[in-house]
C-alpha positions as CSV (number, residue, x, y, z in Angstrom):
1,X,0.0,0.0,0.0
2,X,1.4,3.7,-1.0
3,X,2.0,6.5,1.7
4,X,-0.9,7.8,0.0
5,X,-3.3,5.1,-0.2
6,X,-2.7,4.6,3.7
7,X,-3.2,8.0,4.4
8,X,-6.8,7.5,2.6
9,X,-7.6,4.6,4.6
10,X,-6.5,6.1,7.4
11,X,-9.2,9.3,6.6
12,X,-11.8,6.5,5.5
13,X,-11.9,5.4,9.2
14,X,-11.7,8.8,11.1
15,X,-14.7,9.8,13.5
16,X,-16.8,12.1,11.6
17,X,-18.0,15.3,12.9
18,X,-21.3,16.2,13.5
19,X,-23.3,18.3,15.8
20,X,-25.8,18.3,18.6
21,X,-28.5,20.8,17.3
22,X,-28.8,21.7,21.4
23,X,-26.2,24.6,20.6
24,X,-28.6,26.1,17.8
25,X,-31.8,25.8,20.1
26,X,-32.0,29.8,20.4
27,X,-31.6,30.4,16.4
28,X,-35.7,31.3,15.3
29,X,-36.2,29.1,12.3
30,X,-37.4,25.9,11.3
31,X,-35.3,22.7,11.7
32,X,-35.0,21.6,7.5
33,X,-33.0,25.6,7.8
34,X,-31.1,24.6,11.0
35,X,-29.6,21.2,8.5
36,X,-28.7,23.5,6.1
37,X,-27.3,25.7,8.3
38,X,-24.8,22.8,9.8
39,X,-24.0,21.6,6.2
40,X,-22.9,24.8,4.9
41,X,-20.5,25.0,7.8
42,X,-19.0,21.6,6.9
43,X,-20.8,19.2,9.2
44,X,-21.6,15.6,8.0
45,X,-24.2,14.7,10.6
46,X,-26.6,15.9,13.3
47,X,-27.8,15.1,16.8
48,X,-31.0,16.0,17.0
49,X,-32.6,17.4,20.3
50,X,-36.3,18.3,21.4
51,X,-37.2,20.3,18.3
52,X,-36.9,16.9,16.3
53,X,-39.9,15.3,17.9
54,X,-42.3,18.7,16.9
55,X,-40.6,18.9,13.5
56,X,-42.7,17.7,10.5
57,X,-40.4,14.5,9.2
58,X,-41.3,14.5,5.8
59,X,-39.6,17.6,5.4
60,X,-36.7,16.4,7.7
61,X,-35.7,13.8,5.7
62,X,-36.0,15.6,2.4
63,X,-33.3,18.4,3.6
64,X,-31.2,15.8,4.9
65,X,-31.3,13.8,1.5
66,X,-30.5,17.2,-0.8
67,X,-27.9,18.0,1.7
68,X,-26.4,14.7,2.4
69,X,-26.0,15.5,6.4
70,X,-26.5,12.0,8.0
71,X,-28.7,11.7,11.6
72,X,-26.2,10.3,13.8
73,X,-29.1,10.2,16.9
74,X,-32.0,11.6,18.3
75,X,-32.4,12.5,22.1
76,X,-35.5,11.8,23.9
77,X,-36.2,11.9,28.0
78,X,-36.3,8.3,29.3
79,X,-39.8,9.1,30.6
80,X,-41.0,9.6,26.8
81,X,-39.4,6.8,25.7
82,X,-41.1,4.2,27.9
83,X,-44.7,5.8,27.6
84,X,-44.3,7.3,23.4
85,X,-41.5,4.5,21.9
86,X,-44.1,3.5,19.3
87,X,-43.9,6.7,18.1
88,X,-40.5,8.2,18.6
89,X,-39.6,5.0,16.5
90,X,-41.4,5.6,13.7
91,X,-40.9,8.8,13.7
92,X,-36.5,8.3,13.5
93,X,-37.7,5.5,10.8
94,X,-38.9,8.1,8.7
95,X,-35.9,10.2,8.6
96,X,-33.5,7.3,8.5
97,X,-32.7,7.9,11.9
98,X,-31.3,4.3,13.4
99,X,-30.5,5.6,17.4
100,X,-32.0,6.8,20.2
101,X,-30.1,8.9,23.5
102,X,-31.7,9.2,26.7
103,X,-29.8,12.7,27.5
104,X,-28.9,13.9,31.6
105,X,-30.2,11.6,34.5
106,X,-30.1,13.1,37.7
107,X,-28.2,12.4,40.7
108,X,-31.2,10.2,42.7
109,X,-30.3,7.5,39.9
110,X,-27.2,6.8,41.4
111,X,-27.0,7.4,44.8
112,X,-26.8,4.1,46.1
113,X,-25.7,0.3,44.3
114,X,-29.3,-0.4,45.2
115,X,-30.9,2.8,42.9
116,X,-28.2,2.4,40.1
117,X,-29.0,-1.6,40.0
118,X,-32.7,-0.3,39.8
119,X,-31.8,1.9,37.1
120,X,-29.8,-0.4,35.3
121,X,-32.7,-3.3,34.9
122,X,-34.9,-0.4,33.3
123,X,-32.2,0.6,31.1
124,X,-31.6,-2.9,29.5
125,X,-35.5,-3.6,29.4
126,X,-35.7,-0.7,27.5
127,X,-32.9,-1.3,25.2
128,X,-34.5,-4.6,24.3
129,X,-37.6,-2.9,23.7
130,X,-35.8,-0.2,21.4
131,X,-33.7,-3.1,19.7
132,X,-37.1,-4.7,18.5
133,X,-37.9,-1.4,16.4
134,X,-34.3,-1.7,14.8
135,X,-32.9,0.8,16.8
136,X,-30.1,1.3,19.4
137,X,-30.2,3.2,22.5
138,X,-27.4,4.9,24.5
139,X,-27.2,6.8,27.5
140,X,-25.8,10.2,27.5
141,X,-23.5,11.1,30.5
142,X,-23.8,13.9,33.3
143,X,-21.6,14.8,36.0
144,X,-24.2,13.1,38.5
145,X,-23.4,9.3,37.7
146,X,-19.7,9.8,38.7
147,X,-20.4,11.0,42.2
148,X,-19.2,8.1,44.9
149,X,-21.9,5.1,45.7
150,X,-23.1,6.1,49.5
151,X,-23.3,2.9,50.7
152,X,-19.8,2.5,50.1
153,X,-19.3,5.1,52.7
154,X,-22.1,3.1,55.5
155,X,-24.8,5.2,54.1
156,X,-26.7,3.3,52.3
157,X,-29.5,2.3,54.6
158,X,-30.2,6.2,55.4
159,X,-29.9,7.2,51.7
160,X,-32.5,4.5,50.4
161,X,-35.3,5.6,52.6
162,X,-37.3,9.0,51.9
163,X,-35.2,12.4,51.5
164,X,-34.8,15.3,49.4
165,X,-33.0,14.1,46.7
166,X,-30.0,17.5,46.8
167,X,-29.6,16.7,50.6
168,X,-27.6,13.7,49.5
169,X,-26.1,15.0,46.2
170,X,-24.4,17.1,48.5
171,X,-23.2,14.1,50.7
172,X,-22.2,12.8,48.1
173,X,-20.3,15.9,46.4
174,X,-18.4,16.4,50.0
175,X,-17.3,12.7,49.9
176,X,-16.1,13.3,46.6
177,X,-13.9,16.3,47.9
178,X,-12.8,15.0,50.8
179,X,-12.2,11.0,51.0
180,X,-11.2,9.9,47.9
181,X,-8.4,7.9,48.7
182,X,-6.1,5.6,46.2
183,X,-8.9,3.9,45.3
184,X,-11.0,6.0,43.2
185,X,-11.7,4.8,39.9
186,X,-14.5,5.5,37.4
187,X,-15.4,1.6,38.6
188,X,-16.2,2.6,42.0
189,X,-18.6,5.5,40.6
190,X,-22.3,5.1,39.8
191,X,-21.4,5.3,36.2
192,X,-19.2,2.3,36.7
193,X,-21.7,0.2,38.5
194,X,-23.7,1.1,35.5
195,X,-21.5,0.0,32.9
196,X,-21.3,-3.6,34.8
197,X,-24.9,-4.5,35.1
198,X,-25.9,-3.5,32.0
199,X,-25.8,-5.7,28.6
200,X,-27.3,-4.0,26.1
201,X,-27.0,-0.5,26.5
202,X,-24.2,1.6,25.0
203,X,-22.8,5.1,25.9
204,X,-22.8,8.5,24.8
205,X,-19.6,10.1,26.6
206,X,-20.0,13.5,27.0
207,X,-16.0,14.3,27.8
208,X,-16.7,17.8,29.4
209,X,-19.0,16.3,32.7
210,X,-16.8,13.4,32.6
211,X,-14.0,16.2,33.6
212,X,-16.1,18.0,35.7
213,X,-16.5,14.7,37.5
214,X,-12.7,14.9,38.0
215,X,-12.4,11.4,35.8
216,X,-10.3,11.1,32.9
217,X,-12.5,10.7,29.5
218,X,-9.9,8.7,28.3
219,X,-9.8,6.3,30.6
220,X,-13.8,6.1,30.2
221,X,-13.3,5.3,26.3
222,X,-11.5,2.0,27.8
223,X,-13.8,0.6,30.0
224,X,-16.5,1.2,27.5
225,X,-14.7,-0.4,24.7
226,X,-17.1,-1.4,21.8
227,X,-20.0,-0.2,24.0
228,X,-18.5,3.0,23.6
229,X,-21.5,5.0,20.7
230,X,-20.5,8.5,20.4
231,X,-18.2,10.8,21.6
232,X,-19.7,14.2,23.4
233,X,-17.4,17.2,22.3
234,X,-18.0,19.7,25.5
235,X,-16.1,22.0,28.0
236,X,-17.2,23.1,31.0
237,X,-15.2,25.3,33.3
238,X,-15.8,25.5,37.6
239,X,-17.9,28.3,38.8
240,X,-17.6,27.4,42.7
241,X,-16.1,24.7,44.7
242,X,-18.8,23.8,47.2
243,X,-21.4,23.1,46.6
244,X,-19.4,22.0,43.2
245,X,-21.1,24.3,40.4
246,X,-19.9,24.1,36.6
247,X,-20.4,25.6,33.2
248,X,-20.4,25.1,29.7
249,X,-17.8,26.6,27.5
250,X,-16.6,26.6,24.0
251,X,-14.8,23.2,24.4
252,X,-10.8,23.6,24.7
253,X,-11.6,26.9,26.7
254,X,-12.3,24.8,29.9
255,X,-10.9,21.8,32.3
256,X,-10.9,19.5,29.1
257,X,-7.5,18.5,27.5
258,X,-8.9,19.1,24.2
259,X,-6.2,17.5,22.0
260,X,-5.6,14.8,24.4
261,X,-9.4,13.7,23.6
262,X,-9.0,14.3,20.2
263,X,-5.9,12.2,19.8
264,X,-8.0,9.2,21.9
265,X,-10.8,9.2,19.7
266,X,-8.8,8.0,16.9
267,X,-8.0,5.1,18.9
268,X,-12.3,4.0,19.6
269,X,-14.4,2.4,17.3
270,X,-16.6,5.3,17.0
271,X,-17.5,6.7,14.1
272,X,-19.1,9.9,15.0
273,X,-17.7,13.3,17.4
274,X,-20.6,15.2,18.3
275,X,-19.8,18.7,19.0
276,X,-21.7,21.1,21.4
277,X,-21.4,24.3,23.0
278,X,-24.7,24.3,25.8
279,X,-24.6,28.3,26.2
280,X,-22.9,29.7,22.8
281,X,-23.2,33.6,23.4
282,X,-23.2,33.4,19.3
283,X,-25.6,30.3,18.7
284,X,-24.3,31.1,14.4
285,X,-20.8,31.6,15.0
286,X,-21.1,28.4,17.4
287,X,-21.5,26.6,14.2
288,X,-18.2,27.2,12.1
289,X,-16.4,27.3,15.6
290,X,-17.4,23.4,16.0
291,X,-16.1,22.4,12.6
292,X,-12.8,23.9,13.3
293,X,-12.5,22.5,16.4
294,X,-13.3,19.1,15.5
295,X,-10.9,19.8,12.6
296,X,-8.1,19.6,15.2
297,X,-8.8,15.8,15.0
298,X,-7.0,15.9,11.7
């Protein structure tokens, strides 16, 4: 094989970069224009968030044929997804759409082995259930599920019975600051409990929260392995240290080491990076800014 034809191959199996169409929620116009938007600034696919499941399909999936942008997912609440699948299914069938995200679960899901075991067994039934439409659903990741299990720290008996949910978030946030000894890994986090009592379900890392969790995204892309879906092109920076607040930024203006991701993702089996800035200040700029930055993969 020549230098050149290697370097092709090589191109051939580079994640592609694509977009969560989050970032352009504040733009006033209709989703078709939000595509074409995207594909004029370079982008080959699109995550689509809540204005996908108002959106007439029909005219989705014509803009996405004349413009040859693929749809990489479709997020949808995990609430809506176990009362409306039917639906949502048939409504991602019609605009080729092959992939369903449940986005952000809260900290109550794993506060405890007991509450993340619960949530696991939903997560698989579910995935079954998606799997029989043809479909495959990931979980996107928040800073939440890589808080410390309580009952690892004795609390588990108190944290399973009735409380407000941030009371314990908090326990757990202190923990986090304050005992985290030699020991912690992402396998001894919610997440990781997650990832080990699950079967079907595959990932969405979202590398920015993974930081914010004080993990290592990298280190996340190897557990996961082949369940490993997408990779989450984010940033946050810290806004105050207790209770722990964060924000998003233009990604590689934050905690993330931007090129260290980058580099990584060459190494998965993804085939998508999905780029998104949660609070752009310029929603239109935020466009061409995401292709260049996920041009740095190159």
């Amino acid at each position: 094989m020549s230098r050149s034809e290697s370097a092709e191959r090589e191109a051939e199996t580079r994640p592609r970069p694509a977009i969560q169409l989050h970032t352009l929620r504040n733009i006033d116009e209709p989703l078709p224009e939000t595509v074409r938007r995207v594909a004029n600034a370079g982008f080959e696919g699109v995550e689509f968030a809540g204005a996908f499941l108002e959106s007439d399909p029909y005219a989705v999936r014509e803009v996405l044929d004349e413009t040859g942008v693929e749809p990489v997912a479709a997020h949808a609440d995990l609430g809506l997804l176990e009362e409306d699948l039917e639906s949502i299914a048939d409504r991602c069938h019609r605009v080729g759409c092959d992939h369903l995200v449940i986005p952000h679960l809260g900290a109550g899901y794993f506060r405890t082995t007991t509450h993340v075991d619960a949530l696991a067994r939903r997560l698989d039934g579910l995935s079954n259930r998606v799997d029989s439409y043809g479909l495959e659903l990931s979980y996107h990741t928040s800073k939440d599920p890589f808080l410390p299990l309580l009952d690892r720290f004795g609390l588990g008996i108190p944290a399973n019975l009735p409380s407000p949910g941030l009371v314990w978030e908090q326990v757990a946030e202190a923990l986090d600051l304050t005992v985290r000894g030699d020991d912690r890994t992402v396998e001894t986090t919610g997440f990781g409990r997650l990832v080990s009592r699950t079967d079907e379900l595959t990932f969405e890392i979202d590398v920015g929260w993974v930081t914010a969790g004080g993990y290592d995204p990298v280190d996340v892309f190897e557990l996961l392995g082949d369940r490993l879906s997408l990779i989450h092109i984010a940033d946050v920076e810290r806004t105050r240290r207790f209770p722990p607040a964060f924000r998003s930024v233009p990604p590689g203006e934050g905690l993330l080491d931007l090129e260290r991701v980058l580099r990584a993702s060459r190494e998965t089996d993804v085939d998508w990076l999905v780029f998104e800035d949660d609070h752009p200040s310029d929603p239109e700029a935020a466009v061409y800014r995401g292709r260049a930055t996920l041009n740095r993969i190159d």
